[in-house]
N, CA, C and O atoms as a printed pandas DataFrame, in Angstrom:
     atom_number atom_name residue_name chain_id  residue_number  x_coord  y_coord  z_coord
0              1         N          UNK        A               1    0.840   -1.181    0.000
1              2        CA          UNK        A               1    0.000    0.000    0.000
2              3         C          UNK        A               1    0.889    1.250    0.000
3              4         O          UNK        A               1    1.985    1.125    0.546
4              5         N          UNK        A               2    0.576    2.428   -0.531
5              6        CA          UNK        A               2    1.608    3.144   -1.074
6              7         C          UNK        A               2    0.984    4.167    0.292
7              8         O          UNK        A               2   -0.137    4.106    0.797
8              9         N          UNK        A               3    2.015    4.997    0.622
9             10        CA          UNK        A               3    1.294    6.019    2.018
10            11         C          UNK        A               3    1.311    7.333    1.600
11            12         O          UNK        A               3    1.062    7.412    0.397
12            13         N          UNK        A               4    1.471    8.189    2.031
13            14        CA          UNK        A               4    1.167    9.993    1.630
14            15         C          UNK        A               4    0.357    9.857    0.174
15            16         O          UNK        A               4    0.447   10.864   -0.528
16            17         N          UNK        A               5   -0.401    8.781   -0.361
17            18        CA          UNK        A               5   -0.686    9.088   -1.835
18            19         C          UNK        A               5   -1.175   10.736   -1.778
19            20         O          UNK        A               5   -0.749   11.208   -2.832
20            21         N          UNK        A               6   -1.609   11.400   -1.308
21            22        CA          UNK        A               6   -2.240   12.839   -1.355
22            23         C          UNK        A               6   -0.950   13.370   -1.768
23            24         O          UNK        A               6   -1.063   13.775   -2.925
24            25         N          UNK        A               7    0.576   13.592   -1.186
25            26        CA          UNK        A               7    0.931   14.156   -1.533
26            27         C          UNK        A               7    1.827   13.454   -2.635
27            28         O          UNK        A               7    2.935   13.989   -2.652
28            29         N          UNK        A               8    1.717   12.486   -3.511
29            30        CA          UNK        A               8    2.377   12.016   -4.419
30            31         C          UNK        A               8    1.228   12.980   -5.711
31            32         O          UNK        A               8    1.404   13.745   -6.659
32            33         N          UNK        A               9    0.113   12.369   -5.023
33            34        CA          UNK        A               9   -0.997   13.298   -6.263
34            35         C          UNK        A               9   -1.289   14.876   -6.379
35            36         O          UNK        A               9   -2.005   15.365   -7.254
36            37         N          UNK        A              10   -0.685   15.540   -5.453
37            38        CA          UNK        A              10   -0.738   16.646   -5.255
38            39         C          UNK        A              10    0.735   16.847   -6.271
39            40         O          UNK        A              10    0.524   17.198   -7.432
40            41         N          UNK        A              11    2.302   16.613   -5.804
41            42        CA          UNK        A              11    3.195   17.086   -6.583
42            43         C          UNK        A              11    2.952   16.586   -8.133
43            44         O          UNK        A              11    3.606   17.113   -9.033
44            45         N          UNK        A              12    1.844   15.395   -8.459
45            46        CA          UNK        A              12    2.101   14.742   -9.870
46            47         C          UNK        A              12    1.283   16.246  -10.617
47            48         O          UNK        A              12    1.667   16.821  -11.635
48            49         N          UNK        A              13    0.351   16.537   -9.948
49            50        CA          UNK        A              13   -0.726   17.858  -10.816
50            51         C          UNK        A              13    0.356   19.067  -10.436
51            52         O          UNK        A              13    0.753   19.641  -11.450
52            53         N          UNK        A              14    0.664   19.346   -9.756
53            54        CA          UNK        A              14    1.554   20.513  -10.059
54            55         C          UNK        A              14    3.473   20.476  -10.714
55            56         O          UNK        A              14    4.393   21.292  -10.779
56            57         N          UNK        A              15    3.262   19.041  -11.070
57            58        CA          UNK        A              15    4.271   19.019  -12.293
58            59         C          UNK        A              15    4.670   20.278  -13.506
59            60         O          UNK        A              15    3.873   20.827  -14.267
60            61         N          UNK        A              16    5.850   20.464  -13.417
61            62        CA          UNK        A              16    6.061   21.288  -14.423
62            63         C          UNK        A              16    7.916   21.224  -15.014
63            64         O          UNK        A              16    8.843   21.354  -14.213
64            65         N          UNK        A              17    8.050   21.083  -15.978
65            66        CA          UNK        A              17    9.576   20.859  -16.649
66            67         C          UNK        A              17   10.505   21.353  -15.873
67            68         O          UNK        A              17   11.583   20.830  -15.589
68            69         N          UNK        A              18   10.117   22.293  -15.552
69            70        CA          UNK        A              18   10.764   23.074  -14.399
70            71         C          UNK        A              18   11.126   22.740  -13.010
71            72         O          UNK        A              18   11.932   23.487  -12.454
72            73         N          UNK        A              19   10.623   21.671  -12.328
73            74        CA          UNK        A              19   10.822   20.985  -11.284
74            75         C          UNK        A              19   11.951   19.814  -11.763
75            76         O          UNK        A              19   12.315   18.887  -11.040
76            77         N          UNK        A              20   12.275   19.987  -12.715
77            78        CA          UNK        A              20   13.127   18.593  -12.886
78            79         C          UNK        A              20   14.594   19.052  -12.440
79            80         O          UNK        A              20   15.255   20.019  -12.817
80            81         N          UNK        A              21   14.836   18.224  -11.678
81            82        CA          UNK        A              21   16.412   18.302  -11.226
82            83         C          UNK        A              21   17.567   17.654  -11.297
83            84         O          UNK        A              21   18.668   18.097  -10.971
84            85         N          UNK        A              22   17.270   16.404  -11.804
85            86        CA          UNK        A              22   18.381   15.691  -12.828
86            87         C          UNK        A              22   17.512   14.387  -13.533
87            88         O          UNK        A              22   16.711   13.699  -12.900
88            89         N          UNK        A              23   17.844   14.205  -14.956
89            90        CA          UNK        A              23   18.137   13.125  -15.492
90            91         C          UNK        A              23   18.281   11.683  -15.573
91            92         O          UNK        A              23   18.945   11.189  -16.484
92            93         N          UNK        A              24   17.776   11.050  -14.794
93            94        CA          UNK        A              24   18.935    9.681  -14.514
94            95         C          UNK        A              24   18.763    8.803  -15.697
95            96         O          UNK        A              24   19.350    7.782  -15.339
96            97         N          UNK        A              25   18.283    8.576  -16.963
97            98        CA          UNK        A              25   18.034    7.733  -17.536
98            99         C          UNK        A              25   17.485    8.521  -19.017
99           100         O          UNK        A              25   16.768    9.519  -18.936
100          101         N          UNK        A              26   17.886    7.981  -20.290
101          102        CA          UNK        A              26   17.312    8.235  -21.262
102          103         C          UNK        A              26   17.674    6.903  -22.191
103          104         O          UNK        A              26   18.712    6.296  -22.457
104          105         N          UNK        A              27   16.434    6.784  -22.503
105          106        CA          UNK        A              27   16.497    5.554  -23.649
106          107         C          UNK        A              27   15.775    5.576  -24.512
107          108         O          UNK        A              27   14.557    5.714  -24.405
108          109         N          UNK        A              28   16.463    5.428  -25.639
109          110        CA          UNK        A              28   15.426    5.388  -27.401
110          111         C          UNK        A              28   15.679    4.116  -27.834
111          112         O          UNK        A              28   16.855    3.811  -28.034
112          113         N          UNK        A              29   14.614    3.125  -28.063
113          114        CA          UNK        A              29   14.432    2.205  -29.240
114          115         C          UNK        A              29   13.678    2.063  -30.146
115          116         O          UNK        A              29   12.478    2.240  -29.936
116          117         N          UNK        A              30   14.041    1.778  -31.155
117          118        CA          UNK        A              30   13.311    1.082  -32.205
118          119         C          UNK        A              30   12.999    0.241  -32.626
119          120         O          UNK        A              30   13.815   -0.661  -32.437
120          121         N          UNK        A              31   11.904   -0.144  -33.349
121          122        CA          UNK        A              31   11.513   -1.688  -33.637
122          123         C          UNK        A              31   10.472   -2.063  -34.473
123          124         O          UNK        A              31    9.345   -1.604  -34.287
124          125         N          UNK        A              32   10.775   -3.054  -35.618
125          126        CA          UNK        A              32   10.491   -3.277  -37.296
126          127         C          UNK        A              32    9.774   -4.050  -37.017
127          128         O          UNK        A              32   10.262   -4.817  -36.188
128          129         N          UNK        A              33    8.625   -4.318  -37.334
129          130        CA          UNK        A              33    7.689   -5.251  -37.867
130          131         C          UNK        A              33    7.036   -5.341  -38.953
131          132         O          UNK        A              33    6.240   -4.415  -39.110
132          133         N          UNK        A              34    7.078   -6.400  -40.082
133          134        CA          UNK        A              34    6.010   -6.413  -41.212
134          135         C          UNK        A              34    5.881   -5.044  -41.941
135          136         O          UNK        A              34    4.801   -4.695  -42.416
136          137         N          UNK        A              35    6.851   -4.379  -42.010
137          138        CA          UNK        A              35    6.429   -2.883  -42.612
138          139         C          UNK        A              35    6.013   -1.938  -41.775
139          140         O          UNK        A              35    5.483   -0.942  -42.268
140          141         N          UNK        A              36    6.153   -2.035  -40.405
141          142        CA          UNK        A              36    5.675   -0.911  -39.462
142          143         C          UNK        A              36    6.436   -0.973  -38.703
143          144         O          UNK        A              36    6.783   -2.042  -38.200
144          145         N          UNK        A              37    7.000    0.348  -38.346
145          146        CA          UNK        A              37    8.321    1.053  -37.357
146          147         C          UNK        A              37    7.499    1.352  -36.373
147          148         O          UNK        A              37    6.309    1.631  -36.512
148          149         N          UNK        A              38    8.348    1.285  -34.944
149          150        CA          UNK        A              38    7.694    1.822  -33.915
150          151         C          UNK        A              38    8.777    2.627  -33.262
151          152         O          UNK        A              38    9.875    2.199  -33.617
152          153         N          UNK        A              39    8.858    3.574  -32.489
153          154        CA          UNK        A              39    9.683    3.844  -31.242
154          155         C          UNK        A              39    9.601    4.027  -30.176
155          156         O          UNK        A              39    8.614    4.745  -30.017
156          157         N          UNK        A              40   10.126    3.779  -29.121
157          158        CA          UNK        A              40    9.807    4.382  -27.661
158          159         C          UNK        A              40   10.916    5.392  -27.276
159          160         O          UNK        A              40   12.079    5.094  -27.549
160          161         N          UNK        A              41   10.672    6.430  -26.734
161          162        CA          UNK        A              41   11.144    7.112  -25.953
162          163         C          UNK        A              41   10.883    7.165  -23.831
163          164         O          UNK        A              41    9.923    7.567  -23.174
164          165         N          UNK        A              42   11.907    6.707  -23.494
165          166        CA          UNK        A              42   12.093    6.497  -22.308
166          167         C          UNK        A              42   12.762    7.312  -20.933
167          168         O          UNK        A              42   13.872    6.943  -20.548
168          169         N          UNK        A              43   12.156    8.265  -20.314
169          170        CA          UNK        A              43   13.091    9.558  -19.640
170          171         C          UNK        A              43   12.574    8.849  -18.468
171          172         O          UNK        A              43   11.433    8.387  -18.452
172          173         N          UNK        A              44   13.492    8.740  -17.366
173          174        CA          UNK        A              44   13.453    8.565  -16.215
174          175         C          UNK        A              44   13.890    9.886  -15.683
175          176         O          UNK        A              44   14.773   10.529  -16.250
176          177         N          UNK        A              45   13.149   10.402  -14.349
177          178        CA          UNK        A              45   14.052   11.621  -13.636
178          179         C          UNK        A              45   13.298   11.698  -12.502
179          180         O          UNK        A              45   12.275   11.128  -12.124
180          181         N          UNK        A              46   14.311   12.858  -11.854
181          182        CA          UNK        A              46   14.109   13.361  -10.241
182          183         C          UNK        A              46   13.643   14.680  -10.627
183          184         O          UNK        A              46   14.044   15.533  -11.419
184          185         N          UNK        A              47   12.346   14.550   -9.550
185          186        CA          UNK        A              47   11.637   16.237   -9.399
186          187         C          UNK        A              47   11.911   16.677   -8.215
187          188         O          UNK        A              47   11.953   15.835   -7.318
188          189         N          UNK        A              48   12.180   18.146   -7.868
189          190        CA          UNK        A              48   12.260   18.333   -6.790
190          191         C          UNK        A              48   11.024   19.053   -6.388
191          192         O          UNK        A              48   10.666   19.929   -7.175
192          193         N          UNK        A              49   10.397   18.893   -5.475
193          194        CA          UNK        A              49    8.899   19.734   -5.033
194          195         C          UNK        A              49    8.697   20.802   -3.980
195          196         O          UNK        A              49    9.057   20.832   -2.803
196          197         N          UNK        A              50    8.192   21.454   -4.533
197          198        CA          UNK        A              50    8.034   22.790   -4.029
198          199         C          UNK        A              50    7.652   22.615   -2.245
199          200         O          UNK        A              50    6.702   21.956   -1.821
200          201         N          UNK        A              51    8.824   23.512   -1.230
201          202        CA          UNK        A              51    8.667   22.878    0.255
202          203         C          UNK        A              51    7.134   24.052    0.256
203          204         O          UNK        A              51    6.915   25.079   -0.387
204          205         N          UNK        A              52    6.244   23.241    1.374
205          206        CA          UNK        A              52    5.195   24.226    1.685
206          207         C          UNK        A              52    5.421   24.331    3.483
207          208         O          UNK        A              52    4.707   25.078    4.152
């Protein structure tokens, strides 16, 4: 069972590019099937949240 969910759902809605504070992960693949390309794009990162 996950605990503070209020404030996990509170920082997820006041998300903004701008809270991001590092990087940890970027991954691109691609992948062919039968004539159809796909890709994923994959960003992992740390937000930092606004102290109240």
């Amino acid at each position: 069972m996950i605990k503070n969910i209020e404030l996990i759902t509170e920082v997820a809605q006041e998300f903004t590019l701008q809270n991001i504070k590092f990087i940890v992960g970027f991954f691109l693949s691609f992948k062919s099937e039968l004539l159809e390309g796909t890709s994923s794009l994959d960003i992992d990162f740390i937000i930092e949240a606004a102290e109240k």
